[in-house]
Each structure stands twice: as structure tokens, then as C-alpha cells.
C-alpha positions in Angstrom: 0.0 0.0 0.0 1.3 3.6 -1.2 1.3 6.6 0.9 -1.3 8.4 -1.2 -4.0 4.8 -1.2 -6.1 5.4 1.8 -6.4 2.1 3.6 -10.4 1.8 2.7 -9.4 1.9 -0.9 -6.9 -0.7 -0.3 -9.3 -2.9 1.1 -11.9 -2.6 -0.9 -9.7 -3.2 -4.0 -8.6 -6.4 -1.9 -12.1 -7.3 -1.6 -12.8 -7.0 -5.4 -9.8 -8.9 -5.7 -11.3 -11.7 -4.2 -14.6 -12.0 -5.4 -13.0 -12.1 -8.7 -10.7 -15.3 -7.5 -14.1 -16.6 -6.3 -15.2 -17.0 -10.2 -12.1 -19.3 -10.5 -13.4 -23.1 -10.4 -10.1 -25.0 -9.4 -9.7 -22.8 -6.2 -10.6 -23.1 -2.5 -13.5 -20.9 -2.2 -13.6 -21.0 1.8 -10.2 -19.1 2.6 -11.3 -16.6 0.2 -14.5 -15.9 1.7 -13.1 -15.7 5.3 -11.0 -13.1 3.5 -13.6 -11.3 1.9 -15.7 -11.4 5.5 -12.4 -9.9 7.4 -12.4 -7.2 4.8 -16.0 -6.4 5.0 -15.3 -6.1 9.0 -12.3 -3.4 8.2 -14.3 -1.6 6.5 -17.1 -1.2 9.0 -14.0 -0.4 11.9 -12.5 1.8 9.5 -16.7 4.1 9.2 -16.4 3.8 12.5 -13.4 5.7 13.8 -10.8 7.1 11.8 -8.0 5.9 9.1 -5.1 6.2 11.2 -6.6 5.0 14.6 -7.3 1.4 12.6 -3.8 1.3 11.2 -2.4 2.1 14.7 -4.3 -0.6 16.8 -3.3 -3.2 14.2 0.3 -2.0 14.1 0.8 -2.7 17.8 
């Protein structure tokens, strides 16, 4: 992640990323969508308080 992507566009690039892998038919789907669920949870942490408070508490 660059210094000029803010970390919601990250993620939610991640989570398109995913979905898109979910199309694939010789792929584990369950790893992906218990990636695409841990996204959706950042994203509701990340509406809830601000950029750099989620990036701190997950830095530590």
C-alpha cells in the first residue's frame, strides 16, 4: 500500500480482488470468503473511527 491509497481503498480493492478469485473453479472458495468477511469487518472499523486509529491498533 502507497502513501497516497487510503487504507479503505486498499481494502476494498482487496475485496474486489477476491470475489474475482471466487469465479475461478479450481480454487478453495472458503479461505477466500473468510477473507472477503475480514475485509468487510475493516471496512465497517474503519466508518467507524478514523484511518489512522485502525492502522495504529493493528500496528501494535
Amino acid at each position: 500500500m502507497g502513501p497516497n491509497v487510503s487504507l479503505l481503498s486498499f481494502v476494498n480493492n482487496e475485496k474486489i480482488v477476491l470475489k474475482q478469485k471466487l469465479e475461478h473453479k479450481n480454487i478453495v472458495k472458503e479461505p477466500i470468503k473468510k477473507g472477503i468477511t475480514i475485509l468487510e469487518k475493516l471496512v465497517i472499523e474503519i466508518n467507524g473511527a478514523d484511518e489512522k486509529t485502525v492502522i495504529e491498533k493493528y500496528q501494535s
